[in-house]
N, C-alpha and C positions, 0 to 999 in steps of 0.2 A: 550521634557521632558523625563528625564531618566526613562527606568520603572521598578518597584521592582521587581525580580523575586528570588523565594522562591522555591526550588527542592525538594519532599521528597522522590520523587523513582527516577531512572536514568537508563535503559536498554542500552545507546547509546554505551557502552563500550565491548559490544555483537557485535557489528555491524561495520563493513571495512565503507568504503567512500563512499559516497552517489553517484548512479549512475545516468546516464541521458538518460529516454526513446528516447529524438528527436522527431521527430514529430508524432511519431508509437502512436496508438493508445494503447498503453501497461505499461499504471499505474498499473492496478491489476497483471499483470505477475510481475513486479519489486516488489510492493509489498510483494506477498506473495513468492515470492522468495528471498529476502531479508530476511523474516520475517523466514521462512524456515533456512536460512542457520546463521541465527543469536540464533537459538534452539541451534543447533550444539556447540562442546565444542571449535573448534577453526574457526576463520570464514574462509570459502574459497566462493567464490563467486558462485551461481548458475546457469545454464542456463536458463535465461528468455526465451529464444527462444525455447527450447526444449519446456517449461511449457505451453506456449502459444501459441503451433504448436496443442499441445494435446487435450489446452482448446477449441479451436478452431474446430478441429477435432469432438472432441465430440458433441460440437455445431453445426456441419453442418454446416459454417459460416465461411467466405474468410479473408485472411490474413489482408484487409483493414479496420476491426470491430473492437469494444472492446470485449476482452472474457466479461463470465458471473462468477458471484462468484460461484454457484456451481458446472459447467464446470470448474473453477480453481482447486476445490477444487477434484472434481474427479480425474484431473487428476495427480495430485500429490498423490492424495491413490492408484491408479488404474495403472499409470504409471511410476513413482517415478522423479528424478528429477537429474540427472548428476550434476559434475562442469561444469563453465563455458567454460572453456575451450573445450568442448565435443562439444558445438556448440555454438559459440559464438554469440554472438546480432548481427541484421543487421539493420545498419544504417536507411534504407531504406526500405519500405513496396517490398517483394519479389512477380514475379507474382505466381499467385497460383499454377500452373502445374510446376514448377520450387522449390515449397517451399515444401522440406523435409529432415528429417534429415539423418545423414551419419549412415550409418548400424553399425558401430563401434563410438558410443553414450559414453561407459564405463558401468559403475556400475551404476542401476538410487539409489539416496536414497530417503526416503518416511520419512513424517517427524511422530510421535508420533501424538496419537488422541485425542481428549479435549470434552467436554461434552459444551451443548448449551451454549450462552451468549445469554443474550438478550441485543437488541439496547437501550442504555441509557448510559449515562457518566459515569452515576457510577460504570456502569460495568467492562468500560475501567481502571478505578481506580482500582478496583478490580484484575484483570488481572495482571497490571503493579506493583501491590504489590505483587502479587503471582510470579514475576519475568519471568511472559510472556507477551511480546509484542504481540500489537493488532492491526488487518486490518483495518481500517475504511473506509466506501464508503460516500461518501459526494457530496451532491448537491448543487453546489456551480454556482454562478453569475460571467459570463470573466471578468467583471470587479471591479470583489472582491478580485481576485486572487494572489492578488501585495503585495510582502511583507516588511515590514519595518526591521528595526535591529532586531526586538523583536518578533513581532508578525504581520499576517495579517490583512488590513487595513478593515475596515468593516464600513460604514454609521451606524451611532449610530441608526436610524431609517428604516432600513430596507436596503436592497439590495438595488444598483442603477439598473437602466434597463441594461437588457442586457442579453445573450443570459445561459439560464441556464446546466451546465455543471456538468459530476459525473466524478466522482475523487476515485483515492484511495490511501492512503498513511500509512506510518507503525505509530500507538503509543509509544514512547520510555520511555521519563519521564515523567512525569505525578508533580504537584506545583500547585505553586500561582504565578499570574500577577497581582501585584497592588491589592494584597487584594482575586483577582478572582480565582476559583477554573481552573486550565488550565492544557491543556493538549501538550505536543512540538510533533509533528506530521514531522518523516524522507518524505522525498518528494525524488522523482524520477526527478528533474530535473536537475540535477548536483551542483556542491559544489558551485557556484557562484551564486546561489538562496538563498534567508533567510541568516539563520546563518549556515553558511556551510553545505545547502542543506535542514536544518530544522527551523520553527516555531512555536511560543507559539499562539495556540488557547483554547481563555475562554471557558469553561464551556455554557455561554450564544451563545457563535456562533455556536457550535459543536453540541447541542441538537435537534436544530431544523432544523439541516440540515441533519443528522446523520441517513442513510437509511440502511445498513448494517453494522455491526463489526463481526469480525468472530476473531477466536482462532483456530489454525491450529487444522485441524483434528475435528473439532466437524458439526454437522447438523446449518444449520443454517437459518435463519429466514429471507429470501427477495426472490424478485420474482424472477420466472424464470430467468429471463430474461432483469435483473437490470445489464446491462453492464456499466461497466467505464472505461474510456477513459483516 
């Protein structure tokens, strides 16, 4: 069955093509690197690798981990953030004594600061009507993850079993799905996931799974040590 989908904000036109982590444990670097360089007035793509060398760093914590949201977020105030090109992604998890960047990085840029959100959908509403995209961290089920033309498959009755997984992906537009209040979330897995890299998640699946959102630059509200993967 076809499903209605109704836009009233739309950020994806900020945003180059959806990129693909691979097996790296580095959803929150693409994210907020993405989200980072989609502030910007023309997109050029950012170094994930540089952001998540830093978060890391800061973290005390080996290139095989997920950074932390606010190890991300430090290191983007603290360290700024090159293009891509400055040091590009590496496919593959680097050994640690071999992982660091090239002393000629460029120019880092640091993106603009934001004042709290708090976790709730409405806030992400808010946000994407104020024409800034939003982080979200999500605790999500591996075997929730599959997505249809439209939107993520979900048991109308709860999660099925399965191994439970945090995630981060960017907010872009923000609608309705069949009536529901929904939100299309950019994903890090490359353009042949969803609808070219993104999905529509309801209102109802988003809330209760929904452990961090951040707004570049502001303090935010999760534990230490809430990494995603």
């Amino acid at each position: 069955m076809k499903r209605v989908v109704e836009i009233a904000v739309d950020l994806r036109e900020d945003f180059g093509p959806v990129r693909d982590q691979g097996p790296r444990p580095t959803c929150l670097a693409f994210a907020v690197s993405d989200t980072h360089a989609g502030l910007r007035n023309d997109w050029e793509a950012l170094s994930c690798e540089l952001a998540f060398f830093h978060a890391l760093r800061r973290a005390e914590r080996p290139p095989g981990v997920g950074a932390t949201l606010p190890h991300m977020l430090d290191a983007l105030k603290l360290d700024g953030q090159p293009v891509e090109e400055a040091w590009p992604y590496l496919t593959a998890t680097p050994a640690a004594s071999a992982w660091s960047p090239s002393a000629e990085v460029g120019m880092p840029l640091r993106p603009g600061w934001r004042q709290p959100w708090p976790r709730a959908s409405a806030w992400v509403r808010a946000a994407l009507d104020s024409d800034l995209p939003a982080i979200l961290l999500l605790r999500l089920r591996t075997a929730s993850t599959l997505p249809n033309s439209t939107a993520w498959r979900f048991r109308p009755r709860g999660d099925p079993a399965g191994r439970t997984v945090r995630h981060a992906v960017v907010a872009v537009p923000h609608g309705k799905v069949d009536g529901d209040p929904a939100i299309l979330v950019r994903n890090s897995w490359g353009a042949d996931w969803g609808m070219a890299g993104h999905a529509w998640l309801t209102e109802p699946v988003v809330t209760p799974r929904l452990f961090g959102l951040a707004i570049l630059g502001e303090e935010v509200d999760v534990p230490a040590y809430s990494a995603a993967a």
